[in-house]
VOLOVO-813341 format. One record per residue: x negated, y, z negated of N, C-alpha, C in turn. Coordinates in steps of 0.05 Angstrom, whole numbers, padded with zeros to 5 digits, always signed. Each point is the difference from the previous one (the first is absolute). Layout:
% VOLOVO-813341
XYZXYZXYZ/...
END
This chain:
% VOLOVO-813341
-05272+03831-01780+00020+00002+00022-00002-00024+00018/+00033-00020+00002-00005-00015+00016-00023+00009+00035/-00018+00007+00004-00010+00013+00028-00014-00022+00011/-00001-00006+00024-00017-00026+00014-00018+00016+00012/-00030-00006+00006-00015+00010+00018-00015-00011+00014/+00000+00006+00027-00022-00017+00019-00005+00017+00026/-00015-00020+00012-00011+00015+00023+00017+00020+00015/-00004+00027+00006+00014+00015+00016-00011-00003+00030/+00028+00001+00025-00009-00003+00028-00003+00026+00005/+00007+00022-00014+00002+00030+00006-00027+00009+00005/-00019-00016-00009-00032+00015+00007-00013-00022+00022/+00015-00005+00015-00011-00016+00015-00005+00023+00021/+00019+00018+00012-00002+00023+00023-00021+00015-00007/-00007+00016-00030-00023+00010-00003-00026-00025-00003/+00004-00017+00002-00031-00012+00006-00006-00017+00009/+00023+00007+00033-00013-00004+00017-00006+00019+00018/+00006+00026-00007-00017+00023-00002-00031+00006+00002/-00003-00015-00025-00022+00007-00021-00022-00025+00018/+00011-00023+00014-00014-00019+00001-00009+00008+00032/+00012+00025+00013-00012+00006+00023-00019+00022+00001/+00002+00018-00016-00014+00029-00010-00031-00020-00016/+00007-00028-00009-00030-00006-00018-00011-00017+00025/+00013-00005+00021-00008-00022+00018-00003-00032-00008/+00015-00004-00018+00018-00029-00003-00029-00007-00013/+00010-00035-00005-00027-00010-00005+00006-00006-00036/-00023-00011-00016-00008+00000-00030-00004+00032-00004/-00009+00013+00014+00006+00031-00021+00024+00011+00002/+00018-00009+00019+00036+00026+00004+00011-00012-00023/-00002-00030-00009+00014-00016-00017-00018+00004-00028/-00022+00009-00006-00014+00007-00021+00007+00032-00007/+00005+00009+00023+00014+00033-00002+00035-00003-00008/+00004-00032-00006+00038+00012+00006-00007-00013-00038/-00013-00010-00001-00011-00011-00030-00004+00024-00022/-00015+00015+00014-00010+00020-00018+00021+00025+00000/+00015+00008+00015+00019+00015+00003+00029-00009-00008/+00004-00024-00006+00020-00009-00015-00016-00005-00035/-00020+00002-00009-00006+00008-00023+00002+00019-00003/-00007+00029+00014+00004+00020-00009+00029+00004+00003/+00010-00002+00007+00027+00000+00010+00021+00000-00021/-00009-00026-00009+00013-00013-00024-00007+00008-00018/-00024+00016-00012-00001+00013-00024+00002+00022+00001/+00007+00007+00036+00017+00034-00004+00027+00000-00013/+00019-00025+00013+00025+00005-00005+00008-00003-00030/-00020-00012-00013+00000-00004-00026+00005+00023-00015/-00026+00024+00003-00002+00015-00002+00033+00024-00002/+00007-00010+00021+00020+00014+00017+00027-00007-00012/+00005-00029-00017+00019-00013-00021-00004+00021-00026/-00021+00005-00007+00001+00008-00028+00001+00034-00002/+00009+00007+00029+00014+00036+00001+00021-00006+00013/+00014-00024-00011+00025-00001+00011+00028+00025-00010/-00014-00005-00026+00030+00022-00021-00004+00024+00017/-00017+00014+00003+00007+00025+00012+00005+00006+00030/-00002-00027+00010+00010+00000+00031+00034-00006-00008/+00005-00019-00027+00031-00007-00001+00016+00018+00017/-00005+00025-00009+00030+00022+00012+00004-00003+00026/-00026-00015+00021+00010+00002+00027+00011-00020+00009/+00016-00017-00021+00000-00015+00006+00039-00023-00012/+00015+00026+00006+00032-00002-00027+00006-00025+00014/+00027-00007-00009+00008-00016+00009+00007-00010+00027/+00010+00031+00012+00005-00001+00027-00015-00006+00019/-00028+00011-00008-00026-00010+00017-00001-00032-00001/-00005-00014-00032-00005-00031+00002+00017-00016+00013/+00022+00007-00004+00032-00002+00009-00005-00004+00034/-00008+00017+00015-00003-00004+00022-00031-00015+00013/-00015-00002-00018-00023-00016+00006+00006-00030-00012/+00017-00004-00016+00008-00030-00002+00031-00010+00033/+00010+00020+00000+00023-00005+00019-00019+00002+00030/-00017+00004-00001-00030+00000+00031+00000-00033-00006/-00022+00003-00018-00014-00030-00007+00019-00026+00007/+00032-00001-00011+00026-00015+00006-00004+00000+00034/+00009+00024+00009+00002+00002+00029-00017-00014+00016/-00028+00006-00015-00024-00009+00022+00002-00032-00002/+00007-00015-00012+00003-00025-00014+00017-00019+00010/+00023+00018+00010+00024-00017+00017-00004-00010+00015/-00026+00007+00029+00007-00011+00018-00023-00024+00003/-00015+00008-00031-00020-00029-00010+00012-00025-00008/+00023+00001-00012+00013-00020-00011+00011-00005+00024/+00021+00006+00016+00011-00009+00021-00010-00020+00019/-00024+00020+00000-00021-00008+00026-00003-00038-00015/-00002+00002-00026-00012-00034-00014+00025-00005+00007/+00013+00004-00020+00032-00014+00018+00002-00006+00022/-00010+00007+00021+00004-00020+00017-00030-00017+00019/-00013-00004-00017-00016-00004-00001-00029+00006+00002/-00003+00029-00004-00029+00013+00005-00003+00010+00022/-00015+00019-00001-00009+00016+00025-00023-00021+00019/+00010+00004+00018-00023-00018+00017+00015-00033+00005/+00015-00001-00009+00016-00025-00002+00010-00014+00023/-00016-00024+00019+00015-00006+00023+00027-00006-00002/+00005-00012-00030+00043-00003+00003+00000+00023-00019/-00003+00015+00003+00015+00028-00020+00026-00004+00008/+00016+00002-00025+00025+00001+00003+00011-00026+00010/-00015-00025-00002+00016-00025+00004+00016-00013-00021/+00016-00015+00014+00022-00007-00028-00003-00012-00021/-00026-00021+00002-00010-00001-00022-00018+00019-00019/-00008+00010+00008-00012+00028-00015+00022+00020-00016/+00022-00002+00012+00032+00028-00006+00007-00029-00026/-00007-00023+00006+00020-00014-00017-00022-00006-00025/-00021+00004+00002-00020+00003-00022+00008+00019-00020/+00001+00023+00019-00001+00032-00019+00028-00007-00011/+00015-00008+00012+00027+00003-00011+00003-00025-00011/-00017-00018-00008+00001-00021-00023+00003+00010-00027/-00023+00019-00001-00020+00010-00017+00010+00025-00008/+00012+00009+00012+00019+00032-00011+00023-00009-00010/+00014-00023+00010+00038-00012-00023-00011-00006-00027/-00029-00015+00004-00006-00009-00024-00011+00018-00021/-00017+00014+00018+00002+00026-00030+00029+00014-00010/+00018+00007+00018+00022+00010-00006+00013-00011-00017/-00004-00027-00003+00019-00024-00007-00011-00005-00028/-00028+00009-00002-00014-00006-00024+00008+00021-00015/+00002+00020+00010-00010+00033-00007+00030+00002-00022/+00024-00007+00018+00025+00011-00014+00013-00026-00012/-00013-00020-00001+00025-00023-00007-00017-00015-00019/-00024+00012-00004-00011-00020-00025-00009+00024-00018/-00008+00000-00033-00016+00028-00013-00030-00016-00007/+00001+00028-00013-00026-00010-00018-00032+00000+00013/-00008-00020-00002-00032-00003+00008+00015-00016+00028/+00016-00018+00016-00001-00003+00025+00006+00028+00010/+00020+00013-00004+00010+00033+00015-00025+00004+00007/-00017+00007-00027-00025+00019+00013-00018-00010+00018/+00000-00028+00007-00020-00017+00014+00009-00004+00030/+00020+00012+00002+00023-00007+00027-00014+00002+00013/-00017+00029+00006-00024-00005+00029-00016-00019-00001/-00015-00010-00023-00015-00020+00011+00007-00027-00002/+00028-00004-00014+00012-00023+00014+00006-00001+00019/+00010+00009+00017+00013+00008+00029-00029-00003+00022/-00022+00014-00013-00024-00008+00018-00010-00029-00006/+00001-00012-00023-00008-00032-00007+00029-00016+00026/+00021+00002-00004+00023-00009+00012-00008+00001+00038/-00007+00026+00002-00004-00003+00022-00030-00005+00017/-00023-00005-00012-00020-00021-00004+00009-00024+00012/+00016-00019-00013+00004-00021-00004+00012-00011+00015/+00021+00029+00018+00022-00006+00018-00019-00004+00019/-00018+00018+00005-00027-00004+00032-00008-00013-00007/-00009-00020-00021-00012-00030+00004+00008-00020+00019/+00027+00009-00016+00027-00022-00001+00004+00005+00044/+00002+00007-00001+00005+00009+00024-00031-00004+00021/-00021+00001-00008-00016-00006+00013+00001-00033-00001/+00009-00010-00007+00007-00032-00004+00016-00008+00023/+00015+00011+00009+00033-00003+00013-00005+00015+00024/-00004+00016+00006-00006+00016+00027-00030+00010+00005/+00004-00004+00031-00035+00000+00017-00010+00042-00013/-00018-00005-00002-00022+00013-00002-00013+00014+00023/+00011-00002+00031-00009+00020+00017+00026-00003+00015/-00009+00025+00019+00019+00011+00029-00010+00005+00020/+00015+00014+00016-00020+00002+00025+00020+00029+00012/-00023+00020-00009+00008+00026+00018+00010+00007+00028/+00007+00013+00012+00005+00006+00028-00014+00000+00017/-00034+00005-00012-00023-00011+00014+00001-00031+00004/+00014-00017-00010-00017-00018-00006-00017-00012-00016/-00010+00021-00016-00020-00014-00022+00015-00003-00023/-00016-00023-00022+00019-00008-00025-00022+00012-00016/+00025+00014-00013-00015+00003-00035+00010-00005-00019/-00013-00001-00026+00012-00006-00027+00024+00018-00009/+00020-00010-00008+00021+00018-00014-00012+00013-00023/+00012+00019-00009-00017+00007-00027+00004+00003-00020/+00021-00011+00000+00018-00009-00033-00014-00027-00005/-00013-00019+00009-00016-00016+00004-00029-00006-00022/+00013-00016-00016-00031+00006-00031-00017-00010+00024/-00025+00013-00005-00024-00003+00008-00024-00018-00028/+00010-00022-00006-00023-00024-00013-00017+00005+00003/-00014-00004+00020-00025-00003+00008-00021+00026-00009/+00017+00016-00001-00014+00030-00015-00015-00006-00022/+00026-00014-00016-00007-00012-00030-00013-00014-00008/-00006-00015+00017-00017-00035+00004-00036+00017+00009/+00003+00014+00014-00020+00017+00005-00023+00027-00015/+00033+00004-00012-00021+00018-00029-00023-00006-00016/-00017+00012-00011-00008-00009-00025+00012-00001-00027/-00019-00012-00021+00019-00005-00021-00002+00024-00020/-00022+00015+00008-00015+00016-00019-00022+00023+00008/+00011+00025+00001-00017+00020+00018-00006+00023-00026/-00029+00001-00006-00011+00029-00014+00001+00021+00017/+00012+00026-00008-00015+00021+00024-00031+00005-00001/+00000+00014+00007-00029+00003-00004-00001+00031-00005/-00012+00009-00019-00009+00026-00002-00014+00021+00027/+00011+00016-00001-00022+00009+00020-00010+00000+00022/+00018-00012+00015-00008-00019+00028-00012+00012+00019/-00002+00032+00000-00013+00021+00016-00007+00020-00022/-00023+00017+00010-00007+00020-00012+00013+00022+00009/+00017+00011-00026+00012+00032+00011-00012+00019+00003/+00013+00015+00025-00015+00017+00008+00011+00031-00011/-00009+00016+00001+00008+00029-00012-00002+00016+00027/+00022+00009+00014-00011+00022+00024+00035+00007+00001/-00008+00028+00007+00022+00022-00007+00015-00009+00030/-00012-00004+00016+00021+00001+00025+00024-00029-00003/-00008-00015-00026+00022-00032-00006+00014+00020-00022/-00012+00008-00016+00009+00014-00029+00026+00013+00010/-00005+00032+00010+00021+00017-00005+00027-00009+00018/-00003-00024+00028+00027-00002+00001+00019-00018-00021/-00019-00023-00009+00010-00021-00020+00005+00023-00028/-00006+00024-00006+00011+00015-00020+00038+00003-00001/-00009+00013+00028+00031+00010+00008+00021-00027+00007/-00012-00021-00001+00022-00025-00001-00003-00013-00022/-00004+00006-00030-00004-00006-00018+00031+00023-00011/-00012+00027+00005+00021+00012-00006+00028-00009+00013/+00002+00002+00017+00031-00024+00015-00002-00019-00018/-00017-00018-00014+00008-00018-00002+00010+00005-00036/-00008+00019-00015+00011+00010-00026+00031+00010+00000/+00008+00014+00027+00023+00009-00005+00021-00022+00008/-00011-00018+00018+00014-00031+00004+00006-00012-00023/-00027-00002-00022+00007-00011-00028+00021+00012-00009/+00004+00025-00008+00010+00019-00009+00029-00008+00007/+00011-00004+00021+00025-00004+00012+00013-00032-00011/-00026-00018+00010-00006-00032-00027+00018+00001-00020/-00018+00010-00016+00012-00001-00034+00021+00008+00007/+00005+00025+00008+00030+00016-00010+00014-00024+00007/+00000+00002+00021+00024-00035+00018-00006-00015-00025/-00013-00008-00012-00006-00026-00022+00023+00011-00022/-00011+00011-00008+00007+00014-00024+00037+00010+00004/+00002+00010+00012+00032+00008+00014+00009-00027-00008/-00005-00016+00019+00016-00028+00019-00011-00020-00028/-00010+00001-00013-00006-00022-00021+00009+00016-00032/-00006+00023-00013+00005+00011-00023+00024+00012+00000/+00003+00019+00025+00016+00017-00004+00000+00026-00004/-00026+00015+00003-00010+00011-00012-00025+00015+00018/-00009+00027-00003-00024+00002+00018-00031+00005-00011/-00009-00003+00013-00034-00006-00010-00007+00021-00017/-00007-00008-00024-00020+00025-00012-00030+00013+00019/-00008+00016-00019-00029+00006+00006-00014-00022-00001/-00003-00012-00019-00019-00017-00010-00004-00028+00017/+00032-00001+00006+00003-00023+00018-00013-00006+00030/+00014+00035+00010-00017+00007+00028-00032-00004-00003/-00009+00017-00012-00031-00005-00001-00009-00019-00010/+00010-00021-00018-00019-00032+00000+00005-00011+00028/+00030+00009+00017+00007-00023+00018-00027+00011+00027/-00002+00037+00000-00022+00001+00019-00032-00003+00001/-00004-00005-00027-00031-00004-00010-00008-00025+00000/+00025-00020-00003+00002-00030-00002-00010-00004+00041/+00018+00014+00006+00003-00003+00031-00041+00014+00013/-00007+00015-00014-00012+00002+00011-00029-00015-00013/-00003-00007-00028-00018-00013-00011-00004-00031+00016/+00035-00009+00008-00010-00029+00016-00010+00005+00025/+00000+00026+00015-00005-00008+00024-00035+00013-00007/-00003+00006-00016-00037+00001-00010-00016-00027+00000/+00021-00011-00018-00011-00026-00001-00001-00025+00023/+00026+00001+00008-00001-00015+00028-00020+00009+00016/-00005+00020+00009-00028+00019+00010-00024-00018+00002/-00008-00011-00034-00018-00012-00003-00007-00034+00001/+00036-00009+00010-00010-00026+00002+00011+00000+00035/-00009+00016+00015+00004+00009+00031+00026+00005+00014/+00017+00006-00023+00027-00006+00010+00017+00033+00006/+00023+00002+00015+00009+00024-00001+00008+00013-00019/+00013+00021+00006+00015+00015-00023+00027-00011-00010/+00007+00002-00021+00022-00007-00008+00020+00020-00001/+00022-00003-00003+00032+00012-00005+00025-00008-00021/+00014+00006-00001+00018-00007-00018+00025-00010+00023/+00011-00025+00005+00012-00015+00010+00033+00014-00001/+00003+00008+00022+00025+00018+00006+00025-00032-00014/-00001-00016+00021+00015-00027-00003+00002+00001-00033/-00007-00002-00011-00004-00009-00031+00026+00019-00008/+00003+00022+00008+00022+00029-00015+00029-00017+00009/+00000-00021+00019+00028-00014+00003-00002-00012-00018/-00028-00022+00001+00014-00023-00017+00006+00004-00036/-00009+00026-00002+00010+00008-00036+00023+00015+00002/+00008+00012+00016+00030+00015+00004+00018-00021-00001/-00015-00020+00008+00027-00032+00004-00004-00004-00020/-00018-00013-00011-00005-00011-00022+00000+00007-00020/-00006+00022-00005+00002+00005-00023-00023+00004-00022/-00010-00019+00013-00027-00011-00024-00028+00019+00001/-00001+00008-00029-00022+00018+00004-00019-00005-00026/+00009-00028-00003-00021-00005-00026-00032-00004+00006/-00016+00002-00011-00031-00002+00011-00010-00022-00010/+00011-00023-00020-00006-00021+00000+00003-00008+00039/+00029-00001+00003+00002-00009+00031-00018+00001+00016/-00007+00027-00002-00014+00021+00021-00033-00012+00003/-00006-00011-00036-00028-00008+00004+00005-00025+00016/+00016-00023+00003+00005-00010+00005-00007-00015+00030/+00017+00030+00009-00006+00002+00022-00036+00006+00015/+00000+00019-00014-00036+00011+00014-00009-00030-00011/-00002-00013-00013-00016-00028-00016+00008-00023+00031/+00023+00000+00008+00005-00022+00019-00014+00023+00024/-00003+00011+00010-00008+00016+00030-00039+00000-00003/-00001+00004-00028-00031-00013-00009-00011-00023+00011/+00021-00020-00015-00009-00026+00007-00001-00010+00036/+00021+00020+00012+00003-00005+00026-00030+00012+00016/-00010+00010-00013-00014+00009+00012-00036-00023-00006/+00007+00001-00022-00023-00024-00017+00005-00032+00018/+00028+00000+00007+00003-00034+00010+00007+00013+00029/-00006+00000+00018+00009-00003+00032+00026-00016-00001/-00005-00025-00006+00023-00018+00000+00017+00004-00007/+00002+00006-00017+00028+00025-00021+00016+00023+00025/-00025+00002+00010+00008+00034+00010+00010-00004+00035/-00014-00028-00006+00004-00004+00038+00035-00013+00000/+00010-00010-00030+00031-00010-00002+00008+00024-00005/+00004+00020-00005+00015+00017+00000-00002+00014+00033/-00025+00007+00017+00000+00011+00020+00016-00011+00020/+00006-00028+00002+00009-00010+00026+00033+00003-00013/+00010+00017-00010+00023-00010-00003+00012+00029+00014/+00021-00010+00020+00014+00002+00020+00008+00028+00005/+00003+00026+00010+00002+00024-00003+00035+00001-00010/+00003-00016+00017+00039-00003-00009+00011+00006-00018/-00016-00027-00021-00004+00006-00022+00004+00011-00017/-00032+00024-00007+00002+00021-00001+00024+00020+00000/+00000+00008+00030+00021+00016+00012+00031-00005-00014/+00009-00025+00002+00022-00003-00025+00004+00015-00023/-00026+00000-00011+00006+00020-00025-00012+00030-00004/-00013+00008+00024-00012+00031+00006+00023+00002+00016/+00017+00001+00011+00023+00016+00007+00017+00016-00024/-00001-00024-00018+00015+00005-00024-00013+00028-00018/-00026-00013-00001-00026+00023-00021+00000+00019+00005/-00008+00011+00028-00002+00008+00010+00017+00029+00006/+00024-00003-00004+00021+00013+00001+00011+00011-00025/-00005-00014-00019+00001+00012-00023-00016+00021-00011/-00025-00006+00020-00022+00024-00009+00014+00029+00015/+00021-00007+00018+00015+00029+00008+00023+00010-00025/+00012-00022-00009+00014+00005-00013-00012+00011-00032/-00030-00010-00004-00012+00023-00025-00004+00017+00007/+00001+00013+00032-00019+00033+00007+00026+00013-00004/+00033-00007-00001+00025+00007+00005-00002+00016-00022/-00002-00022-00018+00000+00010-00025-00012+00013-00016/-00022+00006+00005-00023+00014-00008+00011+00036+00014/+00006+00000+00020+00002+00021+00021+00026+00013-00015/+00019-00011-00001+00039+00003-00013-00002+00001-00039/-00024-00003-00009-00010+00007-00032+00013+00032-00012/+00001+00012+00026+00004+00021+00000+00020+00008+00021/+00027+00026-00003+00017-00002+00026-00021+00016+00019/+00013-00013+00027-00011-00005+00014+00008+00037+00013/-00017+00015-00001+00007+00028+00004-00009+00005+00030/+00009+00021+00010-00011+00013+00026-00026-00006+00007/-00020+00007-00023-00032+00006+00001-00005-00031+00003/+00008-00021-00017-00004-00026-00007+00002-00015+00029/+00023+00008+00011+00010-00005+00030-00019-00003+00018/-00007+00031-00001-00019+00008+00024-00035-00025+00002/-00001+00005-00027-00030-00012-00012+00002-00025+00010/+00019-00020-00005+00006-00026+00007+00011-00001+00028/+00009+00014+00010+00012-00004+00029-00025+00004+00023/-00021+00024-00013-00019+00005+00027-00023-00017-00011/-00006-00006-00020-00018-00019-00012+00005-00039+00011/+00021+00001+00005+00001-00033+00015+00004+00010+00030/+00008+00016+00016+00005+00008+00019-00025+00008+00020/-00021+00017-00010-00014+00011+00014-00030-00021-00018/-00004+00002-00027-00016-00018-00009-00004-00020+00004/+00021-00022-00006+00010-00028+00009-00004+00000+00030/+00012+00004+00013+00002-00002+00029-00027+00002+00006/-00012+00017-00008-00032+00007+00011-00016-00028-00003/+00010-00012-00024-00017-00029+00005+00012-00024+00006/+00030+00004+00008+00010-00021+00016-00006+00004+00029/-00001+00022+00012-00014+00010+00015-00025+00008+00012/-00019-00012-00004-00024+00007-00013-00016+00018+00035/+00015-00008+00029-00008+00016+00013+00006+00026+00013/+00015+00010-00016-00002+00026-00004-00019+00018-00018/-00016-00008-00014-00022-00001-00011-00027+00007+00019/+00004-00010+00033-00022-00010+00015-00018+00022+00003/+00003+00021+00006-00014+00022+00007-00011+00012-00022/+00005-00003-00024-00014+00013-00028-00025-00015-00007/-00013+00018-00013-00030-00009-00012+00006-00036-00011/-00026-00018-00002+00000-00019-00002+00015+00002-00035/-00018+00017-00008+00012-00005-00034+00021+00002-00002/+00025+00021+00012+00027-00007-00007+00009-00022+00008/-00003-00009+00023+00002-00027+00011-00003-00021-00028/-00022+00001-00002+00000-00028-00022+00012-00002-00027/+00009+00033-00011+00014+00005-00022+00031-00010+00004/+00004+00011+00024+00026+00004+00001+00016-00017+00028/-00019-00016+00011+00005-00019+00013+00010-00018+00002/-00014-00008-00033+00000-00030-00009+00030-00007-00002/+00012+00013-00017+00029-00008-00010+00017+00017-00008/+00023+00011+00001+00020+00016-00008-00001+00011-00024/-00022-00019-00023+00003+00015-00022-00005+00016-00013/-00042+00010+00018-00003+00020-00014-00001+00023+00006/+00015+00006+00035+00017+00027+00005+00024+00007+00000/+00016-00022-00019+00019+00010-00010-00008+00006-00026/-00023-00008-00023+00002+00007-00028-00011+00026+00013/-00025+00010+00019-00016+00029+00000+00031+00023+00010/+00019-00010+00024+00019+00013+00000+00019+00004-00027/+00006-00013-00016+00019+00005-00024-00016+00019-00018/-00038-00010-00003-00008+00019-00021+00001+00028+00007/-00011+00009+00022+00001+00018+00015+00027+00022-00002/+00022-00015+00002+00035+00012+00003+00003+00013-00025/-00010-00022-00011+00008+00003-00035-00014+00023-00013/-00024+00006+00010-00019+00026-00010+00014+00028+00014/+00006-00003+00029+00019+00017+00012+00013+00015-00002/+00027-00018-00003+00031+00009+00003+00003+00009-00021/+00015+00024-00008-00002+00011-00025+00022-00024-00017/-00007+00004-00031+00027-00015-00015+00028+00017-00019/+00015-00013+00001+00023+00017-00011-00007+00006-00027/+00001+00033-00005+00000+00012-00025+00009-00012-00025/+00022-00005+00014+00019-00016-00036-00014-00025-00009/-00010-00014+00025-00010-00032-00002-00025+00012-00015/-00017+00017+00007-00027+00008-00012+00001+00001-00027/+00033+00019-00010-00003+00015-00029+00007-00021-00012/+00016-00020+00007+00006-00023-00009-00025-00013-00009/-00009-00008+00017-00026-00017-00003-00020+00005-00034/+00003+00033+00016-00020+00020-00026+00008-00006-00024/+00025-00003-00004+00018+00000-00024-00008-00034-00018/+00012-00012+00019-00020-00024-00006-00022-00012-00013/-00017+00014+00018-00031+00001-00007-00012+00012-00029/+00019+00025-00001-00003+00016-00022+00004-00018-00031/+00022-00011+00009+00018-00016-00008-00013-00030-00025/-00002-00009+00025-00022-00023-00005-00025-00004-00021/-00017+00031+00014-00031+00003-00010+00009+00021-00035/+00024-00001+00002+00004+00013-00040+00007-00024-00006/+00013-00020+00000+00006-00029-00007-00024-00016-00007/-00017+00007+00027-00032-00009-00003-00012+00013-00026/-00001+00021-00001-00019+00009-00024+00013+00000-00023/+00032-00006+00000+00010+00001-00037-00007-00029-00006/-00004-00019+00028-00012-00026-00019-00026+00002-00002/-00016+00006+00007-00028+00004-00002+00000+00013-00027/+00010+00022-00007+00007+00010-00022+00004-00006-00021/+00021-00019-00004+00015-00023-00016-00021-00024-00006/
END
């Protein structure tokens, strides 16, 4: 499965939790070590009983945990679009004329050329607009001066010196702290392991929808959550956080299209090396949020337009309604919202704090176990099923 994975920011709220309950220091960080090993070979665990959790999980449920993930995403891309959060010119005109360099040109790529450029449109459009902030750092000054008075760097602005500063060549190192084993790091990093499976879970489908056409098997779900949780075992051991399955990624295959795994190795092989060469990694970091943002407006939004589809697989009935209407409404909201949350125990806080998406998937599964379903839709189904599993055994048969 095209799937990208890397560091998740979602466990950052539980540990820094964890890093005040151990009293900070080489052991809270040897405790967030050892509890993201176990962690990670819980959720593993937790991939390979996926088939029999399937049923809680139809279309309508993924459907609305991919149409979260889209939502939560919008106001990420935007925010780069105009140039990053924290940005002293956010929203300056060179920054709006970056993103919107970089968004005609994918458009322009996307529909007016085929083939192998079509599919490359995003990352031509990000090479194009690279080139344009060079180009432009050549021709216009490089600071301003706030309403205070003080000047700072614009930040569409390549940062060289980053580059010139890297090393050429970095081993990790195995091991860099000793993990620690203590239940008070363990059992909250469990329950954000679990968030972070049904996040996968929402992943693929968006992949799979927005790239095949099609929705995830069994087999698919549980390599994509065992995969998810086997790397963040291993990262564990070379001191690093937990990993996730890269929400961003479900745009850029819905665009693209591309779901070949030659590509895909491709990809993990260059983010390798970024990591093996600094220098490598420090040219890709300085490049401009604008940028970016040019083409996550685009991605980004498509990842709503696979949860549409995923959700409308089926007509969209009374029950279907309800499930998706109070599931982005009261779910969603709860983590766009996150302080209305304030007065509840720390643990819902950090579950359901974080982001819109995983009290809207616990609200949809929840509805969906609920609300009763229509009789006819049931016998239907039955008929089906019945259907199917004699087809199954006259070839088995045969």
């Amino acid at each position: 499965m095209p799937i990208i994975m890397g560091t998740s920011s979602g466990f950052i709220g539980v540990f820094s939790s964890v890093t005040k309950v151990m009293g900070g220091g080489i052991l809270a960080y040897g405790a967030i070590m050892g509890a993201s090993i176990i962690g990670g070979l819980f959720e593993t665990v937790l991939g390979a009983f996926i088939k029999p959790l399937r049923r809680f999980f139809p279309s309508v449920v993924t459907g609305t945990v991919v149409l979260s993930i889209g939502l939560s995403l919008i106001s990420v891309g935007i925010n780069s679009f105009g140039g990053g959060n924290g940005a002293k010119d956010f929203g300056s005109l060179e920054n709006l004329f970056l993103a919107f360099v970089v968004l005609i040109v994918i458009l322009f790529v996307k529909h007016w050329t085929k083939g192998y450029l079509s599919s490359s449109s995003i990352l031509i459009g990000i090479i194009v607009g690279y080139i344009v902030a060079a180009i432009m750092g050549c021709v216009l000054p490089h600071t301003a001066v706030n309403a205070e008075g003080v000047e700072y760097t614009k930040s569409w602005v390549l940062n060289w010196n980053k580059v010139a500063e890297a090393k050429w060549i970095a081993i990790p190192k195995f091991m860099p702290v000793k993990p620690v084993f203590d239940l008070r790091a363990i059992l909250p990093v469990l329950v954000m392991f679990v968030v972070t499976a049904v996040e996968t879970v929402g992943d693929i489908s968006g992949v799979m929808v927005g790239g095949v056409g099609r929705e995830a098997t069994d087999k698919e779900l549980s390599g994509g959550v065992m995969c998810d949780g086997l790397g963040s075992s291993l990262a564990a051991l070379f001191g690093v956080l937990p990993n996730t399955s890269f929400s961003q990624n479900v745009g850029l295959v819905a665009m693209t299209k591309v779901v070949n795994r030659i590509a895909l190795a491709s990809g993990a092989v260059f983010l390798i090396l970024c990591g093996l060469i600094p220098k490598l990694g420090a040219l890709i970091s300085i490049m401009p949020q604008s940028v970016l943002g040019g083409a996550a407006v685009m991605m980004f939004s498509s990842i709503i337009v696979s949860g549409i589809q995923l959700i409308t697989k089926e007509p969209l009935d009374a029950r279907r309604l309800s499930i998706v209407s109070v599931a982005l409404g009261v779910g969603y909201g709860m983590g766009v919202s996150p302080a209305i949350l304030a007065h509840t125990p720390q643990a819902v806080q950090l579950m359901f704090g974080e982001s819109g998406i995983v009290p809207a998937a616990f609200v949809a599964i929840l509805l969906n176990i609920i609300l009763p379903k229509d009789k006819a839709e049931e016998t239907v189904k039955e008929v089906v099923s019945e259907e199917a599993a004699t087809i199954k055994e006259k070839a088995v048969t045969k």
